[in-house]
C-alpha positions as CSV (number, residue, x, y, z in Angstrom):
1,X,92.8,155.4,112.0
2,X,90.0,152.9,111.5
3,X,87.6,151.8,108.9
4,X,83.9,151.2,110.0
5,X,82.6,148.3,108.1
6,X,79.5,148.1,110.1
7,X,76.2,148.3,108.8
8,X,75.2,151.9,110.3
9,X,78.0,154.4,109.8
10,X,78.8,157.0,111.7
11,X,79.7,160.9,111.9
12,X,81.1,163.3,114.3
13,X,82.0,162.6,117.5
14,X,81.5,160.4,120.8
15,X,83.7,160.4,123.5
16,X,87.4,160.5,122.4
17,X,86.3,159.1,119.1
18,X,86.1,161.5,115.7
19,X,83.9,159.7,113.0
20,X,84.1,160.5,109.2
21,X,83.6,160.0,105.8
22,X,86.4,159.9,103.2
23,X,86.9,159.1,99.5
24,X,88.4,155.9,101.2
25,X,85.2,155.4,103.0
26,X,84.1,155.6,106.3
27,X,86.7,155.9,108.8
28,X,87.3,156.5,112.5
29,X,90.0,158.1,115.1
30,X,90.8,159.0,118.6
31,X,91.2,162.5,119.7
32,X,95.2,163.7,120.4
33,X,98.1,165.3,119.1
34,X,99.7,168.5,120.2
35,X,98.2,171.9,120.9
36,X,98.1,174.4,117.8
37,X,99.0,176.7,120.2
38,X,101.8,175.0,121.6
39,X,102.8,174.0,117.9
40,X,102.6,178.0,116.9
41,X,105.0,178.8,119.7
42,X,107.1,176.4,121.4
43,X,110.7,176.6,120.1
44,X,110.4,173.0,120.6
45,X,108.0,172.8,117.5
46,X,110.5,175.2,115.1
47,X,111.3,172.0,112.6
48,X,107.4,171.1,112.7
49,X,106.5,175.0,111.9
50,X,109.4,175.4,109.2
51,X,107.6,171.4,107.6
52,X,104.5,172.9,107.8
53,X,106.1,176.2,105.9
54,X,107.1,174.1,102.8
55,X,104.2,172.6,102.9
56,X,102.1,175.0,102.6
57,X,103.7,176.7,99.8
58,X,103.7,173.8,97.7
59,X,100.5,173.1,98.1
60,X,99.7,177.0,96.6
61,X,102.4,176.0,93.8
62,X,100.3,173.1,92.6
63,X,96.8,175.0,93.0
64,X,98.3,177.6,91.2
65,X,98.9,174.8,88.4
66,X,95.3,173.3,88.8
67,X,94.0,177.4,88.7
68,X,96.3,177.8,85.4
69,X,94.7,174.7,83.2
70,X,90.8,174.5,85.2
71,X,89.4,174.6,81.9
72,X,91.5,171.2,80.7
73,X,91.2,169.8,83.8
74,X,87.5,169.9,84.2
75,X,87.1,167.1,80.8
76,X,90.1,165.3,82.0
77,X,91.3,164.9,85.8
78,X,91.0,162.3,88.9
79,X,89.8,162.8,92.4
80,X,93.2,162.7,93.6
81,X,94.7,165.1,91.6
82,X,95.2,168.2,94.3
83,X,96.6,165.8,96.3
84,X,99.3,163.9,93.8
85,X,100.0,167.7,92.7
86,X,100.9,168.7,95.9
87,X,103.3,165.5,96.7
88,X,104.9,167.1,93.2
89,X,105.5,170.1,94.0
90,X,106.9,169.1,97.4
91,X,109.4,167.2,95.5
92,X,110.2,170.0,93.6
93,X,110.6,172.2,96.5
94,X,113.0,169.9,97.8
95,X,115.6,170.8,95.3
96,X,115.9,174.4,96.0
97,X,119.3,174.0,97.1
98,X,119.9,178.2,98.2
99,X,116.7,179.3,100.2
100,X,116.7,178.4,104.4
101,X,115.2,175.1,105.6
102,X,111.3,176.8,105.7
103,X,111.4,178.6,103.3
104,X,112.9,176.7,100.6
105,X,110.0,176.9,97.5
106,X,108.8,176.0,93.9
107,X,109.7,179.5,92.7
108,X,113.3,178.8,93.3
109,X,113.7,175.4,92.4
110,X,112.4,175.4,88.9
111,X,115.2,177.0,87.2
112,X,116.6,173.5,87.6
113,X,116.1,171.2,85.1
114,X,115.9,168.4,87.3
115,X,112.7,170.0,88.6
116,X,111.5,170.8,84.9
117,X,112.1,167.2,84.3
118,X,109.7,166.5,87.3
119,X,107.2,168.2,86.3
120,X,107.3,167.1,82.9
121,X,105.0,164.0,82.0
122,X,102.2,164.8,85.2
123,X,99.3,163.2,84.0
124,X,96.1,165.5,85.6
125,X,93.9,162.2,85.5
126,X,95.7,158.7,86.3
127,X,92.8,156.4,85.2
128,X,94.3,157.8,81.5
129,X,97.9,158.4,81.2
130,X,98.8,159.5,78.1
131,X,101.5,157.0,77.5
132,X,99.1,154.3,78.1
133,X,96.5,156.1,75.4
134,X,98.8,157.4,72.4
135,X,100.7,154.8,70.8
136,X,102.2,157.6,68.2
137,X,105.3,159.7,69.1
138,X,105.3,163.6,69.1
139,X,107.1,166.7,69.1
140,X,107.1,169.7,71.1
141,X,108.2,173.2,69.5
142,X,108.9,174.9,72.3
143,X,109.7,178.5,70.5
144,X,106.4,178.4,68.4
145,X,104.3,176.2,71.0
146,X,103.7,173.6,68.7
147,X,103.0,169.8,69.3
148,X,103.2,167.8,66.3
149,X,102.1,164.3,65.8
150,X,102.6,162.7,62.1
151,X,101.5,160.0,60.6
152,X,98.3,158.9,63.1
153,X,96.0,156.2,62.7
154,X,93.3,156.6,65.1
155,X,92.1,153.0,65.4
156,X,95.8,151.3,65.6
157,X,97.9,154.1,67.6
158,X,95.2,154.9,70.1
159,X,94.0,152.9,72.6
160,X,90.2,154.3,72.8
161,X,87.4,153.2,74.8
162,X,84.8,151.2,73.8
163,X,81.8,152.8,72.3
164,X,83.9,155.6,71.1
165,X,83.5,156.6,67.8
166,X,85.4,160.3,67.5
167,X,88.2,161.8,69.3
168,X,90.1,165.2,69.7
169,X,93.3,166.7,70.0
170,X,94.3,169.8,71.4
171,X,96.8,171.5,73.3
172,X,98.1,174.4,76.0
173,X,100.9,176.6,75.9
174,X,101.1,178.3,79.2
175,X,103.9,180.8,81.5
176,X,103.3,180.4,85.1
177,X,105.1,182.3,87.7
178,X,105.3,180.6,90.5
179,X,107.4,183.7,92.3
180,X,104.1,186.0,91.8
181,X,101.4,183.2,91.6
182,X,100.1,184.5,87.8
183,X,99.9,182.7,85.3
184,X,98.8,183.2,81.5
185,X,97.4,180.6,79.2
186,X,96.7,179.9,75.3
187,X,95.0,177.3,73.8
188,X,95.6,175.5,70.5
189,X,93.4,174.5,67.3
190,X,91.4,170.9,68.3
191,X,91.2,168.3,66.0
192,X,88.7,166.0,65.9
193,X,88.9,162.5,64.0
194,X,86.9,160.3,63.4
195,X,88.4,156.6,64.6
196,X,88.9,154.7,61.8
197,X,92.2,153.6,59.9
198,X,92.5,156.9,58.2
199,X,95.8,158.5,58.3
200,X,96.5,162.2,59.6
201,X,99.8,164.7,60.2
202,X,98.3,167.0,63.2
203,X,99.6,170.5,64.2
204,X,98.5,171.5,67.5
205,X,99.5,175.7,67.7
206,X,98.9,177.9,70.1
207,X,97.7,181.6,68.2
208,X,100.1,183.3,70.1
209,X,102.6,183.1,72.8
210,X,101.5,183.4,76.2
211,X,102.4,187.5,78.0
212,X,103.8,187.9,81.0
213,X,107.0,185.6,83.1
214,X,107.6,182.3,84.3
215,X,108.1,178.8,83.4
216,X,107.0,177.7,80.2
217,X,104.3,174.6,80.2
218,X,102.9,172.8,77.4
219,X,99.9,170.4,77.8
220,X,98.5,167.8,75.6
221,X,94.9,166.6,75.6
222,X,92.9,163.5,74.0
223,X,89.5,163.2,74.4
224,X,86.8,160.8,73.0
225,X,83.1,160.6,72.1
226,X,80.6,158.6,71.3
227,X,78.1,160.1,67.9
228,X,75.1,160.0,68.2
229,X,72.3,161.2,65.5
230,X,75.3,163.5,64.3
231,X,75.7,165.0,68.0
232,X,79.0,164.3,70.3
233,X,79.0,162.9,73.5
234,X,82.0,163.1,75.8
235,X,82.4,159.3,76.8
236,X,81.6,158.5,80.5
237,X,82.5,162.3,81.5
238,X,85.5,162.5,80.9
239,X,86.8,159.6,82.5
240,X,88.8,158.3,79.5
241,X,90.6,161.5,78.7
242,X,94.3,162.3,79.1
243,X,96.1,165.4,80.0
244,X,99.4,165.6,80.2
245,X,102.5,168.2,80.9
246,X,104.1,167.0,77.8
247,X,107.1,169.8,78.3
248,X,108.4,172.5,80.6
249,X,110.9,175.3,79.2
């Protein structure tokens, strides 16, 4: 493909040439490829159709992720996070060692804790990976779905944004069932600090355990704000908080 750099961009289509505009700007391509018909049908096409299979079920595996935490995710996420989800989840599709080539999937391939160790530490918004914002270790209770974090001092283990004056911490506790495509979710208690050298244990607990089946998913959230006349403003829309799979069970 190419990028048009010109001063009048284009879109649609002249000719052989498709014009069109992307989060990587505005970019053009000639017409081609293969009938979807042929694709559908030709025997020659089985390995594309069985790729295109996988595909396609890992991409509902990671929008049934982005479905489960849509509340988190709409204070704390990127523009490319369907997409980095999906390259995930095709990864751990890929180590479903039983099922036949097309039909190998996420539901299968989770029991392994190679895949549990995949998914664990996905950051839903890369401008702010939790790593790079939390200076402080923690704990995971994975029985109780508790995250515990002792011993924090906002303004030396956090690396907050400028203008910030408050933050909060809260996690998720969620089962998600990637065989049926459910999923069940419960909150914890949110803390919010004030960022100043004050020194705090938190205890982040879910009220109760999640119903239902599935893989167990616990999420961790920071988020800062600016005060202003006594009111909280989420800094920059959310652009400077992390969410994080912080454990899978």
């Amino acid at each position: 493909m190419a990028k048009q750099i010109g001063i009048i961009k284009l879109k649609g289509t002249i000719g052989d040439l498709s014009f069109y505009k992307t989060k990587d700007g505005h970019l053009a391509r000639e017409k081609g490829g293969v009938d979807a018909e042929r694709i559908k049908n030709d025997p020659a096409f089985e390995r594309t159709r069985e790729n295109g299979a996988e595909f396609g079920s890992a991409a509902k595996s990671g929008k049934l992720v982005r479905d489960a935490f849509r509340t988190l995710m709409m204070r704390s996420s990127d523009g490319r996070v369907t997409a980095r989800l999906t390259k995930l989840m095709s990864d751990i599709r890929a180590l479903d060692t039983t099922s036949a080539r097309g039909e190998r999937n996420v539901a299968v391939a989770i029991v392994d804790p190679a895949a549990k160790d995949l998914l664990k530490g996905f950051n839903f918004n890369n401008r702010a990976i939790l790593g790079a914002v939390l200076y402080r270790p923690f704990s995971v209770n994975t029985g109780a779905g508790e995250i515990a974090i002792q011993g924090l001092v906002p303004n030396l283990h956090v690396a907050y944004p400028s203008g910030a004056t408050h933050m909060a911490f809260s996690g998720a506790w969620a089962k998600v069932d990637f065989a049926t495509d459910t999923y069940s979710v419960e909150l914890t208690n949110t803390e919010n600090l004030v960022i100043d050298a004050t020194q705090t244990d938190l205890l982040l607990a879910a009220g109760t355990a999640p119903t239902g089946t599935g893989t167990d998913v616990f999420l961790l959230m920071v988020e800062f704000f600016q005060e202003v006349n006594g009111v909280q403003y989420s800094m920059n829309n959310g652009a400077y908080n992390a969410l994080s799979i912080v454990d899978v069970a």
